[in-house]
C-alpha positions in Angstrom: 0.0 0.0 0.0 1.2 3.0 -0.8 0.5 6.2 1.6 0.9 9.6 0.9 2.4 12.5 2.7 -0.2 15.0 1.5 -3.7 15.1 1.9 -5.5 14.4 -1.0 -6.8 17.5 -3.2 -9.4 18.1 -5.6 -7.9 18.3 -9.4 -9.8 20.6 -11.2 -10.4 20.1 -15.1 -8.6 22.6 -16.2 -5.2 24.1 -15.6 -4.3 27.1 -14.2 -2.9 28.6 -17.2 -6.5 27.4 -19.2 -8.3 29.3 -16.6 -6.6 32.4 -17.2 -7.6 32.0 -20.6 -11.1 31.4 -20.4 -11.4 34.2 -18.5 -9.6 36.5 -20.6 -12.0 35.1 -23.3 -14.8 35.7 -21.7 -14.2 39.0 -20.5 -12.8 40.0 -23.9 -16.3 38.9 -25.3 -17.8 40.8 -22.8 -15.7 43.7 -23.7 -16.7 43.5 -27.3 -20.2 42.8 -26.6 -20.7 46.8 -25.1 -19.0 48.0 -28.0 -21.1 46.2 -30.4 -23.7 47.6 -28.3 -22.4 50.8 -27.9 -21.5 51.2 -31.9 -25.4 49.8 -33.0 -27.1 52.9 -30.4 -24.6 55.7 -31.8 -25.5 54.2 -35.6 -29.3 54.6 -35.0 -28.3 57.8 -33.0 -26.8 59.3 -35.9 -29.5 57.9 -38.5 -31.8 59.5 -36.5 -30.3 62.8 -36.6 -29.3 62.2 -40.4 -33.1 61.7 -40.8 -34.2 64.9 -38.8 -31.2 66.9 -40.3 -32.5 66.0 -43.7 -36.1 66.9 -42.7 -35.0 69.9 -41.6 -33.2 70.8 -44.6 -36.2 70.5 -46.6 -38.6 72.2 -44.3 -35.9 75.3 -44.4 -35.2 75.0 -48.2 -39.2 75.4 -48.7 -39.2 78.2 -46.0 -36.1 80.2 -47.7 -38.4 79.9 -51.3 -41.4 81.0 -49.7 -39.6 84.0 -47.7 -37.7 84.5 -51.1 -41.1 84.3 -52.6 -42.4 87.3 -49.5 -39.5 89.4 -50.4 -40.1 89.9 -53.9 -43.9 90.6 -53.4 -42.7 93.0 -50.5 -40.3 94.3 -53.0 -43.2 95.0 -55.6 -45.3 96.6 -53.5 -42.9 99.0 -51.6 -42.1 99.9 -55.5 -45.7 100.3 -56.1 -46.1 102.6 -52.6 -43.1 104.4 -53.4 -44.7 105.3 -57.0 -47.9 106.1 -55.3 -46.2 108.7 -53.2 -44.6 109.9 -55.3 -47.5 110.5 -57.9 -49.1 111.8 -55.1 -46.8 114.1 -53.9 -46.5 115.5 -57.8 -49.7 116.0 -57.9 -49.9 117.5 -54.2 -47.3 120.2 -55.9 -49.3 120.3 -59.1 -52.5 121.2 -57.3 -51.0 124.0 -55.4 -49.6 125.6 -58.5 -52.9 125.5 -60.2 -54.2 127.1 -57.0 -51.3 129.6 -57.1 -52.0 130.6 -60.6 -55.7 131.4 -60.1 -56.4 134.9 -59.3 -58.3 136.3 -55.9 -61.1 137.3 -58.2 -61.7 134.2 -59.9 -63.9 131.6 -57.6 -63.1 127.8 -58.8 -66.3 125.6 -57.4 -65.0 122.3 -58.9 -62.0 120.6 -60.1 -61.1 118.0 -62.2 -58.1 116.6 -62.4 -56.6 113.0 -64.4 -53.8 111.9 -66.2 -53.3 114.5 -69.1 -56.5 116.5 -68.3 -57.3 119.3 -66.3 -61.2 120.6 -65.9 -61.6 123.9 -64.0 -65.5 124.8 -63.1 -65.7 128.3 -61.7 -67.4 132.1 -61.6 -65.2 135.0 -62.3 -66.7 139.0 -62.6 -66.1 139.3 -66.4 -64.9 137.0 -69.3 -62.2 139.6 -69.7 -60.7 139.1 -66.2 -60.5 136.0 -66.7 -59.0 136.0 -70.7 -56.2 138.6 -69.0 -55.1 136.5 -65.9 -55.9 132.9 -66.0 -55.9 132.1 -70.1 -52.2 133.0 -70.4 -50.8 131.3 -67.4 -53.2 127.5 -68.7 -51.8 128.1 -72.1 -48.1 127.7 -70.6 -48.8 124.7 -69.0 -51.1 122.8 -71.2 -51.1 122.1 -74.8 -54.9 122.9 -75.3 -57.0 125.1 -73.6 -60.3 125.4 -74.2 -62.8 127.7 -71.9 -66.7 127.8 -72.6 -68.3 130.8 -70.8 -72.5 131.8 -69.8 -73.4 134.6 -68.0 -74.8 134.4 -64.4 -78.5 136.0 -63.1 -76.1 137.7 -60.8 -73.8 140.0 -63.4 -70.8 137.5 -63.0 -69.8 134.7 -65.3 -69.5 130.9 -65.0 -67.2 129.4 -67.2 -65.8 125.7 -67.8 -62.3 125.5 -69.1 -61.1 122.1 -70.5 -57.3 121.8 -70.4 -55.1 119.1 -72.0 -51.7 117.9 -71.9 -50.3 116.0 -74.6 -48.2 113.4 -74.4 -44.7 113.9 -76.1 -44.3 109.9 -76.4 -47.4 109.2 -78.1 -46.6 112.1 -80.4 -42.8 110.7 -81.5 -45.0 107.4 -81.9 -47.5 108.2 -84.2 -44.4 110.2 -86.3 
């Protein structure tokens, strides 16, 4: 019979160095696993912000055509005020020279005024009064100028004059 000087131990299956292994295996696997992991979220992560980036982009492509689109209607119609204010501030100046040219004894009850026309409706004292001071001054500005005259209950005269303005573009047209 043999007899030993140790106690008997238990042997296990594998060898130190083997276990070392396997558990450098295994927590390399784990290891890799997270990254995997890790790697798959931050892909979807960036897909997902790919997809809402490229949303984006076409929501603001459409919104810089329609602002484009706002700014050149704005554009038109601060062209269109501007032309407005200034047609009406010529013929805010034009008015007060017609005013300036009518003499204190000449009465004007109605005037009309459009694009190359001018229609005065008014009283004066005499026909004469009104040939001396007003004629000469609508015969400067105007190209025609035409007066029709009746005679008041009252000794005074009413008179309708009907001045034009010709246009100098329709003129070198018709030449």
């Amino acid at each position: 019979m043999k007899t030993s000087f140790i106690k008997p131990r238990r042997k296990s299956i594998f060898k130190r160095d083997t276990k070392f292994w396997l558990l450098f295996i295994f927590i390399s696997t784990g290891v890799l696993m997270s990254l995997y992991t890790a790697l798959e979220y931050e892909i979807a992560k960036t897909e997902k912000g790919t997809k809402k980036a490229t949303l984006d982009r076409k929501f603001l492509s459409a919104e810089a055509v329609r602002l484009k689109s706002n700014y050149d209607t704005l554009k038109e119609e601060l062209a269109f005020a501007i032309e407005i204010k200034t047609s009406n501030t010529l013929l805010k100046d034009n008015i007060a020279n017609i005013f300036a040219i009518i003499p204190d004894q000449v009465t004007l009850t109605k005037i009309e005024v459009s694009q190359n026309c001018l229609v005065l409706y008014g009283e004066t004292p005499s026909k004469e009064l009104y040939n001396l001071h007003l004629t000469p001054a609508l015969k400067s500005i105007f190209t025609t100028s035409e007066t029709a005259f009746s005679k008041m209950s009252g000794g005074g005269v009413k008179f309708i004059s009907i001045n034009k303005l010709e246009n100098k573009e329709a003129e070198d047209a018709g030449q």
